[in-house]
Legacy VTK file of the C-alpha trace (Angstrom):
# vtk DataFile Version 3.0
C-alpha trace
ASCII
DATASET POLYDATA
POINTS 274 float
3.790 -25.823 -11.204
1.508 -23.022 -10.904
-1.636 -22.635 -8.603
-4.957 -23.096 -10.153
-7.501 -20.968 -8.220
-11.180 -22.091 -8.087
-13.511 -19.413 -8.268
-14.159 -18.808 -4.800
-10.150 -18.989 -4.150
-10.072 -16.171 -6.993
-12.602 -13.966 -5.091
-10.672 -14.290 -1.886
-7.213 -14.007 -2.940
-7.500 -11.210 -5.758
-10.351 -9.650 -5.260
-11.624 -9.281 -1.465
-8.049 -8.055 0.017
-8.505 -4.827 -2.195
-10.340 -2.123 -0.318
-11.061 1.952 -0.590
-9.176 4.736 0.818
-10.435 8.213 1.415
-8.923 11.112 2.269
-9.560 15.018 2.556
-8.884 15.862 -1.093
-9.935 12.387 -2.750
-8.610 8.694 -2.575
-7.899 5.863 -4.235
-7.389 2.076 -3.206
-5.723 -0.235 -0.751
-4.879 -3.707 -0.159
-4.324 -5.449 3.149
-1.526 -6.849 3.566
-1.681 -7.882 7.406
-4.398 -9.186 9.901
-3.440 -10.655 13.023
-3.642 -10.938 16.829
-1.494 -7.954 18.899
1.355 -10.091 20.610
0.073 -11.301 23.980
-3.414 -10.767 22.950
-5.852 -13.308 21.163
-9.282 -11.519 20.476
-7.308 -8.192 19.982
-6.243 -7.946 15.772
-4.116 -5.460 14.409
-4.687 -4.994 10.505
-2.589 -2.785 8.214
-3.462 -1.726 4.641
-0.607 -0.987 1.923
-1.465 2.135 -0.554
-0.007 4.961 -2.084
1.722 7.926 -0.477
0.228 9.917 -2.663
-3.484 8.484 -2.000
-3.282 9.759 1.423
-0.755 12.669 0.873
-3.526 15.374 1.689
-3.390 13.553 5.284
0.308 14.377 5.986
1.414 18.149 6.724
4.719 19.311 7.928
5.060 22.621 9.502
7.802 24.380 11.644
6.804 24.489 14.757
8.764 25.695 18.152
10.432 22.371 20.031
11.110 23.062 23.486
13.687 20.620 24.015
15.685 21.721 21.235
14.869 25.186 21.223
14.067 26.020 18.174
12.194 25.557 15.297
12.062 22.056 13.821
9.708 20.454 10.718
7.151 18.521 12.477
4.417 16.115 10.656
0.492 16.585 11.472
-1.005 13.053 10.249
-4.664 13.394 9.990
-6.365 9.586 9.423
-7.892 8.372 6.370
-10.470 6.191 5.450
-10.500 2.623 4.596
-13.266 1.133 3.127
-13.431 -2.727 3.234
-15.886 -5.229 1.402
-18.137 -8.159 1.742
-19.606 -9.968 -0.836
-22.741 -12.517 -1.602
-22.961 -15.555 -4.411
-18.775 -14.492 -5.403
-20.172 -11.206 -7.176
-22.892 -9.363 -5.354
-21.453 -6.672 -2.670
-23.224 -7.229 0.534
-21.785 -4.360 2.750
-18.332 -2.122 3.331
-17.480 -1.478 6.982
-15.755 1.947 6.795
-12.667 2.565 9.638
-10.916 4.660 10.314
-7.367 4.219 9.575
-4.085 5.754 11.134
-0.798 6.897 8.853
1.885 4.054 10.525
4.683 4.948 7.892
4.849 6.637 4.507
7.410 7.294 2.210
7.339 9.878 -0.950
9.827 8.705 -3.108
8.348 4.989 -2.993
5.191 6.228 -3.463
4.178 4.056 -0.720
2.177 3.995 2.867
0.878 1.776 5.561
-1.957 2.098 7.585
-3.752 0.636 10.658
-7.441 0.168 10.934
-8.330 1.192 14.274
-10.738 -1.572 14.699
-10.101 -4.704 17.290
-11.298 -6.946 14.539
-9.973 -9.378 12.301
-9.755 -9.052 8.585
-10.462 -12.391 7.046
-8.742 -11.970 3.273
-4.883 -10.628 3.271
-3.270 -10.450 0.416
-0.163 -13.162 -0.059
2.866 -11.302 -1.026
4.792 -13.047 -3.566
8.220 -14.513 -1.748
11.123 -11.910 -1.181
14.048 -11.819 -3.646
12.469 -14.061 -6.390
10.959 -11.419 -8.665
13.337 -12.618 -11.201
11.332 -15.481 -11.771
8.492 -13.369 -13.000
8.528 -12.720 -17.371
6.906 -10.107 -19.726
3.474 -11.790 -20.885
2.523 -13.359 -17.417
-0.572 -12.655 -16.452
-1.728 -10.405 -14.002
-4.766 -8.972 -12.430
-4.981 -5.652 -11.714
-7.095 -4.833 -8.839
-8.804 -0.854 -7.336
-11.475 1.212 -6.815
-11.253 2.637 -10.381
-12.784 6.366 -10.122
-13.648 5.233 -6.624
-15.651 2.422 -7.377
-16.269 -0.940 -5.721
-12.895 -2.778 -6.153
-13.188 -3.885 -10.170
-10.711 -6.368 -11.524
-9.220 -6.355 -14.900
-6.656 -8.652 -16.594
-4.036 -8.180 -18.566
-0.165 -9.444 -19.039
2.928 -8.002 -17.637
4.040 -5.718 -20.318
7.705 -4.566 -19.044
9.979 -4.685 -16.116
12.588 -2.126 -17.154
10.741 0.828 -16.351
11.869 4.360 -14.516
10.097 7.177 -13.322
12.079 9.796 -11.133
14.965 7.587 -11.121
13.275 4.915 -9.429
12.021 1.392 -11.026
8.557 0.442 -12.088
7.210 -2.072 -14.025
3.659 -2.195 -16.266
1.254 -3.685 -17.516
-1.592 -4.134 -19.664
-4.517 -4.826 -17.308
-6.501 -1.214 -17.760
-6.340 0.696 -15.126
-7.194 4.485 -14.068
-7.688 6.781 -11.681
-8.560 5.438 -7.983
-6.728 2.353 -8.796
-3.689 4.011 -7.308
-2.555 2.430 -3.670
-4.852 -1.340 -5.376
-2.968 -4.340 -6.229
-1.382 -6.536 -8.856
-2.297 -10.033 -8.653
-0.663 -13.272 -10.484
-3.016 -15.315 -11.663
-2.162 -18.376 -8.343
-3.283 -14.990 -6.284
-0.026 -14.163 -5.448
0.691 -10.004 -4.606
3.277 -8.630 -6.572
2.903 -4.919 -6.963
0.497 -1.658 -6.483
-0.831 0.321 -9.365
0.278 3.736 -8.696
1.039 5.361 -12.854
-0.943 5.654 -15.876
0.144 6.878 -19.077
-1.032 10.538 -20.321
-0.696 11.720 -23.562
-2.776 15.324 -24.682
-5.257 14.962 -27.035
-5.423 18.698 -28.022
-6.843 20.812 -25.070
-7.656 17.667 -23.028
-5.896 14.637 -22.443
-6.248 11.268 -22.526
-5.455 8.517 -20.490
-3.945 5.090 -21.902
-5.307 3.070 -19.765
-3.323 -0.619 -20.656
-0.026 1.520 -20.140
-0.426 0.864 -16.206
2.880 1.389 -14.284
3.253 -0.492 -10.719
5.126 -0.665 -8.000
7.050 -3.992 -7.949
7.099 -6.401 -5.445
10.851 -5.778 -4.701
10.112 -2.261 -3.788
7.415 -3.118 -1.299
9.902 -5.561 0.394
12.405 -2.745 0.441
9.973 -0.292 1.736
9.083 -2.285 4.900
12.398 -3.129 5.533
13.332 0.791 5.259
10.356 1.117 7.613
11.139 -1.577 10.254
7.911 -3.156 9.197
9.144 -6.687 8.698
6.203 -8.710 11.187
4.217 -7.858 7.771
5.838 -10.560 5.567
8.325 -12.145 8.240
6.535 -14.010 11.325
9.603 -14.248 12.804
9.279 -10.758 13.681
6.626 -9.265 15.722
5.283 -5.649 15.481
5.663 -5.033 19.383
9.766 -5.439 18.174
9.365 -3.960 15.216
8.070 -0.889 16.615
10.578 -0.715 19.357
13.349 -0.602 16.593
11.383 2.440 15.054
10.972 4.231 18.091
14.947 3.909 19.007
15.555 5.420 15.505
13.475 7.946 15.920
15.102 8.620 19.595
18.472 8.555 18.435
17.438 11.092 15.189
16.048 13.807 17.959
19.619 13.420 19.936
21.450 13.715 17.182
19.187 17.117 16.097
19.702 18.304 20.140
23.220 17.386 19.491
23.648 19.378 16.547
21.814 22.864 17.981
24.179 22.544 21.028
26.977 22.886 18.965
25.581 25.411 16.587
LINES 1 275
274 0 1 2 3 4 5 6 7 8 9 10 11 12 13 14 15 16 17 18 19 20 21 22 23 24 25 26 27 28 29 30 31 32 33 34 35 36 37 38 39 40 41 42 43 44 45 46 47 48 49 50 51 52 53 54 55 56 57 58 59 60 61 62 63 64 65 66 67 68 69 70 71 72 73 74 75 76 77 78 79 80 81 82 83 84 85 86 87 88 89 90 91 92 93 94 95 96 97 98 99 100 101 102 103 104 105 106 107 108 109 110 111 112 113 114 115 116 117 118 119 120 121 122 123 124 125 126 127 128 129 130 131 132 133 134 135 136 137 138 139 140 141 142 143 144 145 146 147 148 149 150 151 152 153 154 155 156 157 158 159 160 161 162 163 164 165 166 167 168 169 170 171 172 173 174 175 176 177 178 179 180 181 182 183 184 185 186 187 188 189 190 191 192 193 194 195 196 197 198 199 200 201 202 203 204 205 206 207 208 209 210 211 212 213 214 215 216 217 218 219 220 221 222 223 224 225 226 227 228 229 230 231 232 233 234 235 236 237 238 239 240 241 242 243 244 245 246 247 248 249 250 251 252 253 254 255 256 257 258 259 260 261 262 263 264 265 266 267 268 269 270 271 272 273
């Protein structure tokens, strides 16, 4: 049977785990997906926002630069930070402030269309978005309804409703779904909301058609990133402590750094024998 949300459960599940992202050349929203102490730690939090790689894409540069251990000249990544913007509100509607922090790239992936990033703040995050359980998106139809959650043209978070319209989507050979809950731009990097509250995707497409020298956007053609793809994503990024408490991020991030080892010895590897 499905969850029936209260208002004030409605403001904190689908509304007040959406936040703002800024970077150099624009932004567009986030959602956080993870607020919790550091292992060993109790006043110490760690929080990490989900949003679009291409939200924060003017934040990531690769350049060749000269590596001394390999000797030569390898792609490297600059990650500048971004902002994240996150909300409190008065009475369920009224916003009473937005603590801005800064927030650090953690992992990113272009093809996804999809990036995590850590508040550098101590502090805990009191809403976090409930992702909807791992491996049972088949149990979600055309015409159930959704929320569709972002900073539309960089405002406030604003919610809009709508139904899921289709879940046979593909863009660049990779799978989206849509729906009809109006979005635009700056909703990129937000979130798609069941109506229990439950997270199930990030708006990241919009339909564009031209409209003679302009064009215009169709705005209940929304394409989003579904929930299978996140899961994927995080597992792709050893970043399973975000849905799995099983897992910690102290292990989580050893695993990443031992990839990332055993990549560089493999590219020393490869320029010895070249």
């Amino acid at each position: 049977m499905a969850r029936i949300l209260n208002d004030k459960q409605w403001h904190e599940k689908i509304l007040y785990p959406v936040c703002r992202v800024r970077s150099p050349k624009g932004g567009g929203s986030g959602t956080v997906l993870y607020s919790a102490p550091v292992p060993g730690e109790t006043d110490i939090h760690e929080t990490y926002i989900l949003t679009n790689h291409h939200v924060i894409e003017a934040c990531i540069k690769i350049e060749k630069l000269w590596d001394s251990v390999v000797k030569r000249k390898i792609d490297k990544e600059q990650l500048e930070r971004a902002s994240v913007e996150i909300f409190t509100y008065m009475n369920l509607s009224r916003r009473d402030s937005g603590a801005t922090y800064e927030a650090e790239i953690m992992a990113y992936n272009e093809q996804h269309d999809l990036a995590v990033l850590k508040l550098s703040t101590p502090r805990k995050v009191d809403y976090v978005a409930e992702l909807y359980p791992k491996d049972e998106e088949k149990k979600l139809y055309i015409n159930t309804k959704v929320w569709a959650v972002g900073c539309s043209l960089l405002h406030d978070p604003l919610p809009h409703s709508g139904t899921i319209s289709s879940v046979t989507e593909r863009i660049d050979n990779v799978a989206y779904w849509m729906s009809s809950a109006p979005i635009i731009f700056g909703n990129s990097g937000g979130a798609v909301f069941l109506d229990d509250g439950r997270f199930i995707g990030v708006p990241s497409r919009v339909v564009v058609v031209p409209m003679g020298f302009s064009q215009s956007v169709v705005s209940f053609m929304g394409y989003f990133i579904p929930v299978d793809r996140i899961y994927k994503f995080l597992i792709e990024q050893d970043l399973q402590f975000i849905y799995d408490s099983s897992e910690t991020s102290t292990a989580c991030f050893k695993r990443r750094e031992d990839k990332q080892k055993m990549a560089m010895e493999a590219l020393i590897s490869k320029g010895d024998e070249s």
